[in-house]
N, C-alpha and C positions, 0 to 999 in steps of 0.2 A: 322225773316229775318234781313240781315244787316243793318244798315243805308245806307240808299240812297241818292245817290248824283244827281241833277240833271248835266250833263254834257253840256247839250246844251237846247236852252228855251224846246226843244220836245220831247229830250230825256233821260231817267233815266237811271242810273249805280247803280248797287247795285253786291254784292260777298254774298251770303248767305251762302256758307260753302267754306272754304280753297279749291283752284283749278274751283269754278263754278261762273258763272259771267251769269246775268241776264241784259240784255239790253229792255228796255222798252218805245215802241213807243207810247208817251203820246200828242196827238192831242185830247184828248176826243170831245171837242166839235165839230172838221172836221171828227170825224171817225175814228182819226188818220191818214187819207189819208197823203199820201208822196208828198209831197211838192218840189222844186227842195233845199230847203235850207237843209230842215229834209234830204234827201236822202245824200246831200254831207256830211254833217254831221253824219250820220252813217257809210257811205262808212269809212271815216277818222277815226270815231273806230274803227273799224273791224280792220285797218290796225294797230292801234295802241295796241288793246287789242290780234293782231295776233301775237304778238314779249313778252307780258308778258310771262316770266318763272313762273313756275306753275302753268300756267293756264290749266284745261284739257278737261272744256267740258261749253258750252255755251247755254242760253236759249234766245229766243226772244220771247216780249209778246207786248201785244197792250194794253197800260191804258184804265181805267174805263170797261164797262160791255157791250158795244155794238159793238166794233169792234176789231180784228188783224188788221187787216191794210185793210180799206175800198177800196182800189184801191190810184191811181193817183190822187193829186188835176184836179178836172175837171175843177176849173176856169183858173189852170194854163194851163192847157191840151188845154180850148179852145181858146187861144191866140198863139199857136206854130205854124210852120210855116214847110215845108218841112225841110228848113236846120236845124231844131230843132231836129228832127230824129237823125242823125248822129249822135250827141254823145252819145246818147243810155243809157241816164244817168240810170235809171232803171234797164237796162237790165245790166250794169256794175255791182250796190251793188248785181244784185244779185249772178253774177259771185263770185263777190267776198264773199259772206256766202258759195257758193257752193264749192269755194276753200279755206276758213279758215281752216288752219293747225287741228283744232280742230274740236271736232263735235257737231255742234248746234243742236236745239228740239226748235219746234216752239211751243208756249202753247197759239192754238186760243182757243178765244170766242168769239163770235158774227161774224162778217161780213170779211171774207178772199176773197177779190173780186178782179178782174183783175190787176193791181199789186200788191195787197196785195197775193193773189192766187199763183202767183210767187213769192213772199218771202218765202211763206210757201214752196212751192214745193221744192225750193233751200237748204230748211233746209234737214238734215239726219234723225229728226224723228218728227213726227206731233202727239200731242195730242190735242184733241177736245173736247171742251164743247159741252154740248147739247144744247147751241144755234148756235153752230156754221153756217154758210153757208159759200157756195164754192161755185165761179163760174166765167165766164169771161164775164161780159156783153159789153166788146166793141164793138161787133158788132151792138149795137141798137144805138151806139153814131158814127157809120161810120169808127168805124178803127178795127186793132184789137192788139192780146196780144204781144206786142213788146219787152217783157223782161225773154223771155224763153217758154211763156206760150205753144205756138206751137210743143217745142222740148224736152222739160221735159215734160209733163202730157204724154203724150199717153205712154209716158215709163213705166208710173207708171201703169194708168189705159185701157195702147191697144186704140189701133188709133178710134177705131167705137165708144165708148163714149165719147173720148176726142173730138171727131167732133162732137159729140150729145155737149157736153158744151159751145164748142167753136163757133160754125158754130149758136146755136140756143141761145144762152146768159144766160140758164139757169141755175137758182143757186140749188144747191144740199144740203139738212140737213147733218149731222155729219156720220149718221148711214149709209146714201147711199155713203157717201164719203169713210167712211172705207171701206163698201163689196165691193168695187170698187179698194181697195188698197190703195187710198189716202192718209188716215190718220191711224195712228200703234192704237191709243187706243181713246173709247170714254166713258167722263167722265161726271159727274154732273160740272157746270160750277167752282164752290167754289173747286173743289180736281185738276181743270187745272192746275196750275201752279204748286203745290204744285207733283203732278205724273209728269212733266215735268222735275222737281227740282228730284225726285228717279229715272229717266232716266241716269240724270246726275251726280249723284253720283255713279249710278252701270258703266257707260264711265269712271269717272273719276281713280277710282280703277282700269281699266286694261293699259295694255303699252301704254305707249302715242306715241313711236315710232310705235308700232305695229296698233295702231288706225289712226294714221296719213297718214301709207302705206297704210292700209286698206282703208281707206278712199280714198284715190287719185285711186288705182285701180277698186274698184267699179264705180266712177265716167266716168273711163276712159273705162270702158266696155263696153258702146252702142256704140265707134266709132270702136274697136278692130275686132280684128277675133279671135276664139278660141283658131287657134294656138297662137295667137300673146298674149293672155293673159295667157296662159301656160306661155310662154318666159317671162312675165313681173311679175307672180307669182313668180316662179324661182328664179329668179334675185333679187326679193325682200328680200323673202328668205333668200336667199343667206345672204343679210346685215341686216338682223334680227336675224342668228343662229351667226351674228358674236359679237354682242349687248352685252354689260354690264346688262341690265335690261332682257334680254331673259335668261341670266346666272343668276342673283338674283335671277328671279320668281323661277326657275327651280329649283337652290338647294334649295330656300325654301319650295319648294312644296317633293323634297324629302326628307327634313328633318322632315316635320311634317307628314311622311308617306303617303299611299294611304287609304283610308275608308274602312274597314275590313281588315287589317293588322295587 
């Protein structure tokens, strides 16, 4: 892998191959729990590492072997105040992974838990160790998941377990997280990042315009209607078949023929 920079005291920057960019939430000893400093601090890459040319696919991972991201610091959590809600700081980074031009892969191990849980879900594709766990325990500390957790999960895994997660705080292994849809693939903890990193090199090789459409339309589908995602295929369409790079792939794919020809 590349040399790694640390960019902020908690979090790491690393490019292991040309176009993949690996952000690493390094809090080992809090679990890597999100902090309000670590959170603005990542928000503020994403936006900056959203404007690098060449970049085409991204991974997020949680340093050392025990956590993705443990949740919310709870010592800071338990000093907040009603008007502390309103900026939604949480609920923003994660806005903002789920709208990165590009398409992230979260590579948990160990512990993905109430906002960590939501970072993962925010990501486009989740690989799992086999230590991983998933779950929202804010209900047993008296609140609950304030950074998507209520309006992304059930999408993924149907309203009747995501209330079994939510409503009862319990945490889920890797295995029941996938049959449930949660998580794309589950791995032995040591091949996590490394099949994270082959996610993102097989994203990084297709259209970055066409992955970037793609990406915004899928997202945009739970609020849509059928028709209305017809018309917004379409249209995209439309400025994809007019594309520089739809025209490369194209005549190179007819110049090196079709497979039995």
């Amino acid at each position: 892998m590349s040399q790694v920079t640390r960019v902020h005291a908690n979090i790491l920057l690393s490019v292991p191959d040309a176009g993949i960019a690996v952000i690493t939430i390094d809090r080992p000893r809090a679990r890597n729990a999100l902090d309000l400093e670590t959170n603005r601090a990542m928000f503020e890459l994403l936006g900056e590492l959203g404007t690098r040319d060449g970049l085409r696919a991204l991974v997020i991972a949680g340093g050392g072997d025990k956590a993705f991201v443990s949740g919310a610091d709870i010592a800071e959590l338990a000093k907040r105040t009603r008007d502390d809600a309103w900026p939604a700081w949480n609920a923003e980074l994660c806005d903002a992974v789920e709208r990165f031009p590009r398409p992230v892969v979260a590579a948990v191990r160990g512990f993905a838990l109430g906002g960590g849980c939501e970072l993962a879900l925010a990501c486009d594709l989740r690989v799992a160790g086999e230590s991983a766990r998933f779950g929202f325990p804010e209900v047993t500390l008296g609140i609950i998941p304030g950074a998507g957790g209520t309006t992304r999960l059930w999408r993924m895994v149907g309203m009747g377990f995501a209330k079994e997660m939510i409503l009862t705080g319990r945490i889920v292994d890797a295995h029941e997280a996938a049959a449930k849809g949660l998580v794309n693939r589950v791995v032995e903890d040591e091949e996590v990042l490394d099949t994270a990193l082959e996610f993102a090199r097989v994203l990084a090789q297709n259209s970055p315009l066409a992955l970037r459409i793609g990406k915004l339309l899928l997202n945009a589908a739970p609020e849509v209607s059928a028709a209305q995602g017809r018309t917004m295929e379409s249209l995209a369409q439309a400025t994809l078949y007019d594309s520089a790079d739809k025209n490369t792939r194209m005549q190179a794919f007819l110049q090196r023929g079709k497979p039995g020809r």
